[in-house]
C-alpha positions, 0 to 999 in steps of 0.5 A: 479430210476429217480426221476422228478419234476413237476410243476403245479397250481390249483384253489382250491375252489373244493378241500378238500387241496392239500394233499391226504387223506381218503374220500375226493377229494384232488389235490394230489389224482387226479395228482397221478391217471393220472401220473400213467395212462400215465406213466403205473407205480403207482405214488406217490408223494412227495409235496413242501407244502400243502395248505388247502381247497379251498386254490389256487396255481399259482406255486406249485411242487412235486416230483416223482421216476419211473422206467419205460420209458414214453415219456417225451415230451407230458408228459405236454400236455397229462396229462393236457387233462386227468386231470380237467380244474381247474388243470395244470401241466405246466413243468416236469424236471428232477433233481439229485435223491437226490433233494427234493421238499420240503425240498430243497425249499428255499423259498415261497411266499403267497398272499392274495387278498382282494375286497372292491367291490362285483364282481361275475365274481371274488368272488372264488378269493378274500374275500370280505370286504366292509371295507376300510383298512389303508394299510400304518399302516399295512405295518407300522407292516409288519417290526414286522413280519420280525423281529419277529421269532416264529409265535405260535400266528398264527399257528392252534391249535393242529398242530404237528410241532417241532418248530414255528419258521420262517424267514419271508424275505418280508411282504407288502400290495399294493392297487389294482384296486378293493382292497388290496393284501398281500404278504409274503415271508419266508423259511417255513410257519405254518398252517393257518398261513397267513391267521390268520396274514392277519385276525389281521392285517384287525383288525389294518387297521379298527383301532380295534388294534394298532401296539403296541397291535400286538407286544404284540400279536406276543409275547403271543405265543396264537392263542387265542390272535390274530385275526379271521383266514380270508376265504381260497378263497383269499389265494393263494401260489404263488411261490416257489424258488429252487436253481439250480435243474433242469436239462432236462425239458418239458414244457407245 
């Protein structure tokens, strides 16, 4: 059968997560009910990831096979007017039946936005902390996260994982207008993971910790010994990196 990427983004804040479950409202849920209504085949998806609730994606794909013929080209279109407005498929591609959305990503990107000023208009993306942070001795141990491998520390607990390792290749804080944004980039990412790194390293930028207090944290390999875990709104995957995948493609 054919197998197809899509891409797409979300807002999460009315989503139980990305990925499908019992009893709850989830973004798989709602993209395999509409892809199945259009194509007129039962759809289910393979995701790159999964992102917790309320978490948001500005990119973000999955992957599925069907083997029946539907029109490709208001494929975009189409779906976006029969899904909710706080979802978007913006690309569908065809790619070689053994491309995996997830296991052939080679990278992804998380940022984390921070406010320093209360904003209604905005309050579904970003965590609000009136506290002003000491951006240059975070990025100071931004290099610890990118020589360091196993992030135990950070990953929820009771997560069933084989390993904790990760390569993360970029880790750093900008200022923005009303706040702060954290980016990190690696090849894979542990559950709650960034937003546990992101709540320690507040902890540093308050001057509640020091860089060498971090490193002692990175190699306690104990949830416990590291900070709180900071609000989901903030959180958001921003993109995914594949290598020469894609193939025919129709976009939005």
């Amino acid at each position: 059968m054919p197998r197809y990427f899509i891409e797409f983004s979300y807002d999460g804040s009315s989503y139980h997560g990305i990925q499908k479950q019992p009893n709850s409202l989830t973004i798989q849920e709602v993209l395999e009910i509409n892809i199945s209504k259009y194509t007129g085949s039962d759809i289910n998806l393979t995701l790159a990831g999964r992102t917790d609730a309320g978490v948001h994606a500005k990119q973000m794909f999955a992957h599925f096979d069907i083997d029946s013929v539907f029109n490709q080209n208001n494929f975009c279109r189409s779906l976006n007017m029969m899904i909710p407005k706080d979802i978007c498929i913006s690309c569908l591609s065809t790619v070689n039946k053994d491309s995996h959305a997830r296991f052939d990503a080679i990278n992804r990107t998380y940022e984390y936005f921070i406010g320093y000023e209360k904003d209604p208009f905005n309050y579904k993306f970003l965590y609000y902390l009136k506290d002003k942070l000491d951006i240059n001795k975070m990025n100071e141990s931004c290099l610890r996260l990118i020589n360091h491998k196993n992030f135990k520390c950070f990953s929820k607990s009771n997560t069933d994982v084989k390993t904790y390792v990760c390569n993360i290749e970029h880790a750093e804080w900008v200022n923005t207008e009303n706040g702060y944004r954290f980016s990190i980039r690696a090849n894979r990412f542990l559950r709650n993971m960034v937003r546990s790194i992101v709540g320690t390293m507040i902890e540093i930028g308050t001057y509640k910790i020091t860089d060498e207090d971090f490193q002692k944290i990175l190699d306690s390999e104990d949830r416990r010994e590291a900070g709180y875990s900071v609000p989901a709104s903030g959180l958001f995957l921003s993109s995914i990196t594949y290598k020469n995948i894609f193939e025919t493609s129709w976009k939005k």
